[in-house]
C-alpha positions, 0 to 999 in steps of 0.5 A: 500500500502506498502512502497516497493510498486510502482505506476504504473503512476510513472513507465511509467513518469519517463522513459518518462521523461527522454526520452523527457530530452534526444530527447530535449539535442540532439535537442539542441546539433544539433541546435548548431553544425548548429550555430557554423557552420554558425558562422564559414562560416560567419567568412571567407566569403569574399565579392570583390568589383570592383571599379574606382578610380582617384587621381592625377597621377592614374586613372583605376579600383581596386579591393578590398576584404572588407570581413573578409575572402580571396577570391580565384578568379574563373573567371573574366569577362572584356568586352569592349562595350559587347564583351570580353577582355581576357588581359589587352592589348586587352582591352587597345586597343579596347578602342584606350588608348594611350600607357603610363605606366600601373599597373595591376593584372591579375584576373585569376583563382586561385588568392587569395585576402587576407581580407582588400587587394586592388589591381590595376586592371588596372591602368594608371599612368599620369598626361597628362590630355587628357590621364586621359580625355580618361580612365576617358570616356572609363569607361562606355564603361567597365564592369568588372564581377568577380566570387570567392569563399570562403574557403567553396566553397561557391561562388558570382559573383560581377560587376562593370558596368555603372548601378549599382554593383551587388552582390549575390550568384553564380556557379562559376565551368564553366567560360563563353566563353570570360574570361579574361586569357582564351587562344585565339582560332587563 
């Protein structure tokens, strides 16, 4: 054999080899576009939560974002006793709540709640301590759902009820009949 000579295994090995180089860097080039995307998703995902707070004057519902990224608002869900309230005022009055000062931010599609945000859903502002007594026992008569999405459009529906609050993923593009800012039919 002469040294200008080739094998004919080598000829085969190393377009193969740099075949199986190549199919392993783009392997590995996608999986990390797969990760970086993730990464970034998880990074702005907002997670509400729907609460109920007391302190000496104040006593109602909050809403508060404790994900890195804002929540923008779908629907929300206010029932009293099962039947739905499509304002604040209507939900005050199917509970007979005496009519005192109240703070409040309309959940209505759209809004924005920025990471770290708590916002007084509903709010009685007192000291009378018969009127905290009838806000205090009308909570387990309400249950607040609200549904919101991420930056991506990717959606959850959070609850807070008399059982348990609940959070996972949702369809948040039709709102349910009832919801709270929806026009009413008279």
């Amino acid at each position: 054999m002469t040294a200008t000579s080739r094998s004919p295994v080598r000829d085969r090995l190393i377009p193969f080899c740099a075949l199986l180089v190549s199919i392993a860097a783009l392997t590995l080039a996608v999986f990390e576009g797969y990760s970086n995307r993730v990464h970034h998703r998880l990074s702005v995902r907002p997670y509400l939560l729907v609460d109920f707070g007391v302190s000496d004057s104040e006593v109602g519902w909050l809403l508060g974002n404790e994900g890195l990224g804002p929540a923008i608002v779908a629907w929300a869900l206010v029932t009293v006793d099962g039947r739905p309230c499509r304002s604040w005022s209507e939900m005050a009055s199917v509970l007979q709540l005496p009519t005192v000062y109240r703070k409040y931010t309309n959940p209505i599609r759209g809004n924005i709640v920025r990471s770290g945000d708590r916002r007084d859903m509903f709010k009685v502002v007192t000291e009378d301590e018969p009127t905290r007594e009838a806000v205090l026992r009308s909570r387990e008569r309400v249950v607040i759902e609200v549904c919101y999405c991420s930056l991506y459009n990717e959606c959850w529906k959070t609850r807070l009820a008399r059982d348990l609050e609940a959070h996972r993923r949702a369809d948040c593009s039709r709102p349910p009949s009832g919801y709270f800012g929806e026009p009413s039919s008279n």
